[in-house]
C-alpha positions in Angstrom: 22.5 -3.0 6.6 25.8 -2.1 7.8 27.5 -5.2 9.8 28.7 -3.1 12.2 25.8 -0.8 13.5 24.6 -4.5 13.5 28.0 -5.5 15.8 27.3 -2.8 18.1 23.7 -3.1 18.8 24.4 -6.9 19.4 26.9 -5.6 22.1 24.2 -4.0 23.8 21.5 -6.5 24.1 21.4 -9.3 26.7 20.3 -12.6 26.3 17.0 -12.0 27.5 16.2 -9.5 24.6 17.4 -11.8 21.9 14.9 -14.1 22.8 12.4 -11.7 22.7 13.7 -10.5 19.5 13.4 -14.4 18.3 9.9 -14.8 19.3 9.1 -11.3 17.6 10.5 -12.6 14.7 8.6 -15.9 14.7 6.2 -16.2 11.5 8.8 -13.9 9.2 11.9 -16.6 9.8 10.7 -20.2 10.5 10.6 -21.4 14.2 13.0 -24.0 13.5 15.9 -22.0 12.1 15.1 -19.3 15.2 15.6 -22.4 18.1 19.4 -22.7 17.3 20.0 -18.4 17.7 21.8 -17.6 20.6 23.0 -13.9 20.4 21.5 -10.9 18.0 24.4 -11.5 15.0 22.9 -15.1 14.4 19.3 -13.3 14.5 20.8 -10.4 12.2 22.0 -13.4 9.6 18.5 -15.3 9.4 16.7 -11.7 9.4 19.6 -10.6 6.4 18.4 -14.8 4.9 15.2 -13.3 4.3 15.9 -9.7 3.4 14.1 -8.4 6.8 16.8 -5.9 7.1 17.3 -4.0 4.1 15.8 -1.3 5.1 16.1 -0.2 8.6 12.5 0.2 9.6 12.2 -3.3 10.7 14.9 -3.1 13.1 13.4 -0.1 14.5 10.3 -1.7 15.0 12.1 -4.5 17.3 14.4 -2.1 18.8 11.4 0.4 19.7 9.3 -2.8 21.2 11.5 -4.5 23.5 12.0 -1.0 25.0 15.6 -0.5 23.6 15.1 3.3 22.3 18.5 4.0 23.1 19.9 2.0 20.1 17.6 3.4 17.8 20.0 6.5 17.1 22.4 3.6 15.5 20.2 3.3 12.6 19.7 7.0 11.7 21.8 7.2 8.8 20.6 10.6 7.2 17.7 13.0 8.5 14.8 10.7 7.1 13.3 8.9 9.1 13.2 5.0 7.2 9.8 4.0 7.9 9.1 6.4 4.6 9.3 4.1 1.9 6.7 3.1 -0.6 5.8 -0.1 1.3 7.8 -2.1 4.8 7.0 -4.8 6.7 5.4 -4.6 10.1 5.6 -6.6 13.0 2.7 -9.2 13.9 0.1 -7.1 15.8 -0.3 -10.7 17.4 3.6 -11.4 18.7 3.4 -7.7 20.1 0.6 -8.2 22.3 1.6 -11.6 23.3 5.3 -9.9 24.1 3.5 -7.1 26.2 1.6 -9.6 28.1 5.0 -11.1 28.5 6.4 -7.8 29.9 3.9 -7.3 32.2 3.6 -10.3 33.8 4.9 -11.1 37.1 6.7 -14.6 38.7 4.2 -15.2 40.5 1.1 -15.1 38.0 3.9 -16.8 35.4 3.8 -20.1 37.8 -0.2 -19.7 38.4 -0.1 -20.2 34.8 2.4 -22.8 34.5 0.3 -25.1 36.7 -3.5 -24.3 35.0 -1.3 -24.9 32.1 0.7 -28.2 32.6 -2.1 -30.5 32.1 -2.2 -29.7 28.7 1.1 -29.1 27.8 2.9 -31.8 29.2 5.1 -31.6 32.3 8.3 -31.8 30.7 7.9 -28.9 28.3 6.2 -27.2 31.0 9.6 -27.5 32.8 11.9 -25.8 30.4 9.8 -22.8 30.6 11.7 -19.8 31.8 8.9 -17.0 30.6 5.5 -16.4 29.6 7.2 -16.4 26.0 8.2 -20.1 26.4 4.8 -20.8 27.1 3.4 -19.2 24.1 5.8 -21.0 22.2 4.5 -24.1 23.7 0.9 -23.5 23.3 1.6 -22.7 19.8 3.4 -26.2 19.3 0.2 -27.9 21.1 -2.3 -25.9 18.8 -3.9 -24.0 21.7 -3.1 -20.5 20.7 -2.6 -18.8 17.6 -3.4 -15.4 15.8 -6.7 -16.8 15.5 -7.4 -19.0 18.5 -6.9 -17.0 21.5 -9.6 -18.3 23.7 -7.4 -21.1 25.9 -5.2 -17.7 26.5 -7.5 -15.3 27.7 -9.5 -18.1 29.7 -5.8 -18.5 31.6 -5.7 -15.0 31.7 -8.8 -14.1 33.3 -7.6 -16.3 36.3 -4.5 -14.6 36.6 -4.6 -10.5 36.1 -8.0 -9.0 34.3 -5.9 -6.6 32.7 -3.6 -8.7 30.6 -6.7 -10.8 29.9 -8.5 -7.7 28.7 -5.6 -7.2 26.4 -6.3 -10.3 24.5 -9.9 -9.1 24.4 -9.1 -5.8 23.0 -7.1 -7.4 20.1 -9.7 -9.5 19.5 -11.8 -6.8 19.2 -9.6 -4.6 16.6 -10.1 -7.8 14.2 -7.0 -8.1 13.6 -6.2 -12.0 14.3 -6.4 -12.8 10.8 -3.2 -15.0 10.4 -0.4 -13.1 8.4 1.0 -14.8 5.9 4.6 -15.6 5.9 7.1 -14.5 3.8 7.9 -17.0 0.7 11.4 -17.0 -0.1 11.5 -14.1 -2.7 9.6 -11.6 -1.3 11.0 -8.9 0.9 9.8 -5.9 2.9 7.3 -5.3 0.0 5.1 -7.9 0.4 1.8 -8.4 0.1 -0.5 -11.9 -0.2 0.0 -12.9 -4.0 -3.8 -13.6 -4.3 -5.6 -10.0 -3.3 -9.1 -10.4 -3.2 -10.3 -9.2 -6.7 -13.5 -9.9 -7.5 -16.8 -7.7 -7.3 -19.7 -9.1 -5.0 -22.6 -10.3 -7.3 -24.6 -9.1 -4.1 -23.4 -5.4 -4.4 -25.0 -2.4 -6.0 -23.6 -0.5 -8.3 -24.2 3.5 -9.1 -24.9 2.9 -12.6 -27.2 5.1 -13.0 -29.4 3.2 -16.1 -32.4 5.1 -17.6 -35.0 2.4 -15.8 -38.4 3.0 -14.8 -41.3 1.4 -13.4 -44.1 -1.0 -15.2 -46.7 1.5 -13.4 -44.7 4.9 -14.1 -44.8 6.6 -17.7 -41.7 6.5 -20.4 -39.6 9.5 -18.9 -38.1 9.3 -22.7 -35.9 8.2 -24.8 -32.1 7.9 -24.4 -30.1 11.5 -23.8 -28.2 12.0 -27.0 -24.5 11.3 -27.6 -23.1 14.6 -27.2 -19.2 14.6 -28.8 -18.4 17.6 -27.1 -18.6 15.6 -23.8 -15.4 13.7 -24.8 -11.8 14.1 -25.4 -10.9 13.7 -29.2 -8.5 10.9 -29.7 -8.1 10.8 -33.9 -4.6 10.8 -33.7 -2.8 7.0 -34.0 0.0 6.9 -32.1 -2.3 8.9 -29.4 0.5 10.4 -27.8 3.4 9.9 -25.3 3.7 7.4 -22.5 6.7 8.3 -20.7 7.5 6.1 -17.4 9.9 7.2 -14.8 11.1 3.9 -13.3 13.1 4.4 -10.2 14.3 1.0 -8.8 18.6 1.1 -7.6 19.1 4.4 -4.5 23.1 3.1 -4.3 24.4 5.4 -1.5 21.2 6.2 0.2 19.1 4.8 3.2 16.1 3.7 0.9 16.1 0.4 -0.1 16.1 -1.9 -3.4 12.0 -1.6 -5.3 12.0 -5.2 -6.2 8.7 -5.8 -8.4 9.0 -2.0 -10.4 10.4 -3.8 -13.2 7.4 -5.7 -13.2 5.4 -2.2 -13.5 6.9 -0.5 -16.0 6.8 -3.5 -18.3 3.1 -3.9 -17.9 2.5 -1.0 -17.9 4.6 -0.3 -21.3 2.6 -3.3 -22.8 -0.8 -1.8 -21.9 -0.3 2.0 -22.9 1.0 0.5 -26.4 -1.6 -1.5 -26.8 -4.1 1.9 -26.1 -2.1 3.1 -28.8 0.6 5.4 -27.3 4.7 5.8 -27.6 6.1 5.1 -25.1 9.3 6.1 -23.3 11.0 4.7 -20.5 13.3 6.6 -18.3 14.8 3.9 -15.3 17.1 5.3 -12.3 17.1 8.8 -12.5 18.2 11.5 -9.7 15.7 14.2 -8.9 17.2 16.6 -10.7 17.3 14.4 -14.3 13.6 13.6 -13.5 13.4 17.7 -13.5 15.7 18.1 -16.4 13.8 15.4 -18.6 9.7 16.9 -17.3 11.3 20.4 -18.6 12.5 19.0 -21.7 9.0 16.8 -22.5 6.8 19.6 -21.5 8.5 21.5 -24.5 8.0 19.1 -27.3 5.3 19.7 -29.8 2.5 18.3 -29.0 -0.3 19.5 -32.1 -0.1 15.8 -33.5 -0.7 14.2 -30.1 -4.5 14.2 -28.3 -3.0 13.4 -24.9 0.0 12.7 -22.8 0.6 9.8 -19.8 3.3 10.4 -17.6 3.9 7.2 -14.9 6.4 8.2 -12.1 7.8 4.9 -9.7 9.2 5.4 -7.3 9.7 5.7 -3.3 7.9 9.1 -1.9 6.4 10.8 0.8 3.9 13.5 1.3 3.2 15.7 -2.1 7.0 14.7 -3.3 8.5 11.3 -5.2 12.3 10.8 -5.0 15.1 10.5 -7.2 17.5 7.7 -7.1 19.8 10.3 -5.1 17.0 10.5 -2.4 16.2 14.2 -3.0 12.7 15.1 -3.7 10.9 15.9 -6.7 7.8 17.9 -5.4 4.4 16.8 -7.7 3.8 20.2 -8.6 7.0 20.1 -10.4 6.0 17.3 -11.9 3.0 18.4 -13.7 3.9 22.4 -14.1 5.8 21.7 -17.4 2.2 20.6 -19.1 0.3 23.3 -17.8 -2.0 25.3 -20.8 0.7 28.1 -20.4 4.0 25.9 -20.1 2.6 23.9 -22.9 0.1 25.7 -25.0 0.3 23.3 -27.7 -1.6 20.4 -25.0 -4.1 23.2 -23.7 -7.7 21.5 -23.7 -5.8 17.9 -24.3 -6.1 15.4 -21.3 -2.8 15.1 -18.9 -2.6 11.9 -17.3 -0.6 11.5 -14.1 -0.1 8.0 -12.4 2.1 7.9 -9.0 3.7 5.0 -7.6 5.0 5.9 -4.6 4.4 6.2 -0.5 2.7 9.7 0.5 4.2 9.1 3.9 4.6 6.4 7.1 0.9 6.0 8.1 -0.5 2.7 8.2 -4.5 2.6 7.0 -6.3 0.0 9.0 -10.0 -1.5 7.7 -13.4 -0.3 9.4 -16.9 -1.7 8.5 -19.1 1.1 7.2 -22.5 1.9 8.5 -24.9 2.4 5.6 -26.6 5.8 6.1 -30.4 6.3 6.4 -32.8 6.7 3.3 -32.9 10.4 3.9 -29.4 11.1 4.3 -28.9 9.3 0.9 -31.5 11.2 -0.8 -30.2 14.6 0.3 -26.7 13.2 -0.8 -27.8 12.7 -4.0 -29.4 16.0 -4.1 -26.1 17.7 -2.7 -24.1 15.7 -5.3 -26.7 16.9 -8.4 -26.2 20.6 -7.2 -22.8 20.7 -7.6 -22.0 18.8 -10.3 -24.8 20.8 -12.0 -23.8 24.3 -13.6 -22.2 25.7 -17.1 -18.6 26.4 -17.8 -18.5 29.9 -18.8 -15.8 31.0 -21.3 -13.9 29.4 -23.8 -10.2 29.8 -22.5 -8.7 26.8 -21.2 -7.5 27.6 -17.4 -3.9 27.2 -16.3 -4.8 24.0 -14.2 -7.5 22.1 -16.6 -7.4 18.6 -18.0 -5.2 16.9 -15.4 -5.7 13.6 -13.4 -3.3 12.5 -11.1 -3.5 9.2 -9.9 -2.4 8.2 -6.9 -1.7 4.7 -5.5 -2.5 6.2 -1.9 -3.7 8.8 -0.3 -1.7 11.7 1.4 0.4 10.6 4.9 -0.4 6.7 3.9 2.0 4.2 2.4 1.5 2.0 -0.7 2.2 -1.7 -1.1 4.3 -3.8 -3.6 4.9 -7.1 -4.6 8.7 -7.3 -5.1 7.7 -10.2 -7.3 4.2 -9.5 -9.1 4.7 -5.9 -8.7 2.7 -3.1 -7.2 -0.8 -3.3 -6.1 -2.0 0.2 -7.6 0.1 -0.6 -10.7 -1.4 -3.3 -11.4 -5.0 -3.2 -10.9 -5.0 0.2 -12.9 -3.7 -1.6 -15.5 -5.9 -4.6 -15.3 -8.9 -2.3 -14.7 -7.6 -0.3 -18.3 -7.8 -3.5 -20.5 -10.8 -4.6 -18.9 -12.5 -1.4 -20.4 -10.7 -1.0 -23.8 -11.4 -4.5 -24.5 -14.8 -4.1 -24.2 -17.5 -4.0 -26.7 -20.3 -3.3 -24.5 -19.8 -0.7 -22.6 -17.7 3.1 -22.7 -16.1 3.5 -19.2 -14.4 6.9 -18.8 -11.2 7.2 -16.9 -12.8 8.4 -14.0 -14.8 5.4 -14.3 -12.3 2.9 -14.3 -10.4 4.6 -11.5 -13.6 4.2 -9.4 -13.3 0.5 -10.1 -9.8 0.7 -9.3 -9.9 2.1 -5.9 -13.1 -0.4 -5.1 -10.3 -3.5 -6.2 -7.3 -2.1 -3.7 -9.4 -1.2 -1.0 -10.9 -4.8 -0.6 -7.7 -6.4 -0.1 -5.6 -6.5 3.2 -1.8 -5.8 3.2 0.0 -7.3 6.2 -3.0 -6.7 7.7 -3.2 -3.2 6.7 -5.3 -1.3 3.8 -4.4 0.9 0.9 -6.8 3.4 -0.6 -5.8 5.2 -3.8 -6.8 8.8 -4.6 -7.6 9.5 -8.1 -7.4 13.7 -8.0 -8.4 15.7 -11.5 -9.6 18.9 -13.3 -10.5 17.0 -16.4 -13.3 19.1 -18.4 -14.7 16.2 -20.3 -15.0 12.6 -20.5 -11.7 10.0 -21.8 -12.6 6.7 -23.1 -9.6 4.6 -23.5 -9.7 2.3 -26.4 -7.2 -0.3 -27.9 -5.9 1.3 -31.5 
């Protein structure tokens, strides 16, 4: 960020907001490299140590909760607004409630709580504090309060103001004191816990639909037959293109450095070769080459190919990806040049669409579901059976057909990415596509395996937050994926 937007906002904040700013910052910068930081540029420096400021959303995020809206319009570089990247780090839900506690509190209730308080804290660091945030810092040192052990707190609380106590209750109650992890060395804004939760539950039921009936029910019959025309012909070897649009460097621009995309497209160009496709790599392109290059693809012959991959990565927002000049290539111009009558020669030939990118600023936080009761689910089932039920009339291919767009998230959410491991869409579709062409005892379709991959990203938590992809299609029959 630009040292001296950073100069001029440390002109305006007094010593009383740096320290708030410090004890925001606690958990993303180590405690002891925050206790020697006496004005905002020496917070700036340890926040730039870590990469916690290249992009600006962070800062607004600091700014916006110590009440200091009136520096925000330092940061506005161009008409985006930052937060609208494909992933950014968020303050502790935890320091923000501990900091509005702090806000509200009053001298009087702030002494009340140094005394209930001093027995177990000691007198003398008792002493040196100034405000409630001191004493948080204390009780954190002592082991009495963390993201997850709150209950010395609110106990203070409740015999000092029930509203600030009923603040600790509340966050309690949101679930969201599990303990964020902090930031190794490496990682930037992107980051998400190395080890997502990945495994399927031996306890949970899958939909899979097997031809089984009861010992005291007759034989409903053999096996349906395998009917070809269900599936996509692949015959051809190479398969077709792979072509992956791999936007990492936006010099000029407010969006900041994708750390981890290199990481993407190189798995991803391992995994599409190995499903026997050519692939293509295009890194670093403005919108308008991205356009140039979809027009120019979308005209090739494609009679010796049986389908096409196109993998865009890149920062986003709603319906759009961007270029590296931060202009915005709108999805529907991303697939229009592969349409059955922009390129007759793929009509009835499965289009496959995978987006990297944020959809928009919106955070997605976890709920727990409530299982429905047995006759909902059976008139579910029904509904589902009726619609899916029905003959395609006609033999002409319509504009539209054959297309699956994958997305990593769904529409006003953001994404997540590991600036190290890369993303987490990226690579879980790509774990969850060798997983079924590797194996020899089962056919799992594309739609399928995308099942399997939302199930995988939805488990995990991302700086507390969730990511759902949306999978979106108008495929006509079913694509098995298969190492060549």
């Amino acid at each position: 960020m630009d040292r001296l937007t950073l100069a001029h906002i440390d002109e305006e904040l007094e010593s009383s907001e740096v320290d708030a700013l410090r004890f925001l910052c606690q958990g993303l910068v180590k405690r002891k490299r925050l206790e020697g930081v006496k004005d905002a540029k020496e917070l700036f420096v340890k926040l730039e140590e870590r990469g916690l400021l290249e992009n600006p959303y962070f800062l607004y995020q600091l700014l916006q909760t110590i009440s200091r809206a009136d520096l925000l319009s330092l940061l506005e570089t161009d008409s985006r607004r930052p937060e609208e990247t494909d992933a950014n780090l968020i303050l502790s839900d935890y320091r923000v409630m501990l900091y509005q506690i702090h806000e509200d509190m009053t001298k009087e209730n702030l002494d009340k709580m140094k005394f209930l308080l001093s027995s177990k804290l000691g007198k003398r660091q008792i002493e040196t504090c100034n405000t409630a945030l001191d004493v948080f810092v204390e009780m954190e040192k002592a082991g009495l309060l963390s993201e997850t052990k709150l209950d010395e707190l609110h106990k203070t609380l409740l015999q000092l103001d029930q509203q600030q106590a009923l603040t600790v209750q509340r966050y309690i109650q949101r679930g969201t004191q599990q303990p964020q992890t902090t930031l190794p060395s490496h990682v930037s804004m992107d980051y998400q816990p190395t080890q997502p939760v990945l495994s399927i539950s031996e306890t949970q039921h899958n939909d899979v639909r097997l031809n089984v009936c009861s010992d005291a029910e007759p034989n409903p019959g053999p096996s349906p037959v395998f009917d070809q025309n269900d599936y996509y012909i692949l015959s051809h070897n190479p398969r077709g293109m792979c072509v992956i649009f791999n936007n990492e460097y936006f010099p000029g621009t407010s969006l900041n450095y994708r750390g981890g995309s290199q990481r993407d497209e190189k798995t991803l160009h391992q995994v599409f070769e190995k499903l026997g496709f050519t692939v293509v790599v295009h890194n670093n392109l403005t919108a308008e080459s991205m356009r140039r290059e979809l027009e120019k693809l979308g005209k090739n012959n494609f009679l010796d190919d049986d389908a096409l991959v196109v993998c865009v990565l890149s920062h986003g927002n709603k319906g759009s990806v961007y270029g590296t000049d931060a202009q915005q290539v709108f999805l529907q111009d991303v697939t229009k040049p592969f349409t059955s009558g922009q390129a007759p020669t793929l009509a009835g030939k499965p289009k496959l669409f995978f987006i990297q990118a944020c959809q928009g600023s919106l955070y997605q936080r976890g709920y727990v579901p409530c299982p429905p009761r047995p006759r909902q689910e059976e008139e579910d089932r029904e509904s589902r059976l009726e619609e899916d039920a029905g003959p395609v009339h006609g033999e002409t291919v319509p504009h539209d057909a054959d297309f699956l767009l994958g997305m990593a998230t769904v529409p006003e959410c953001k994404s997540f990415r590991n600036t190290s491991t890369g993303s987490i869409y990226i690579q879980q579709l790509c774990q969850e596509l060798l997983r079924s062409a590797e194996s020899s005892e089962r056919d799992d379709d594309i739609l399928t395996v995308l099942t399997r991959v939302n199930r995988e990203v939805s488990k995990g938590e991302y700086l507390n937050y969730k990511q759902m992809p949306e999978p979106k299609y108008t495929l006509t029959k079913k694509l098995v994926l298969k190492f060549v």
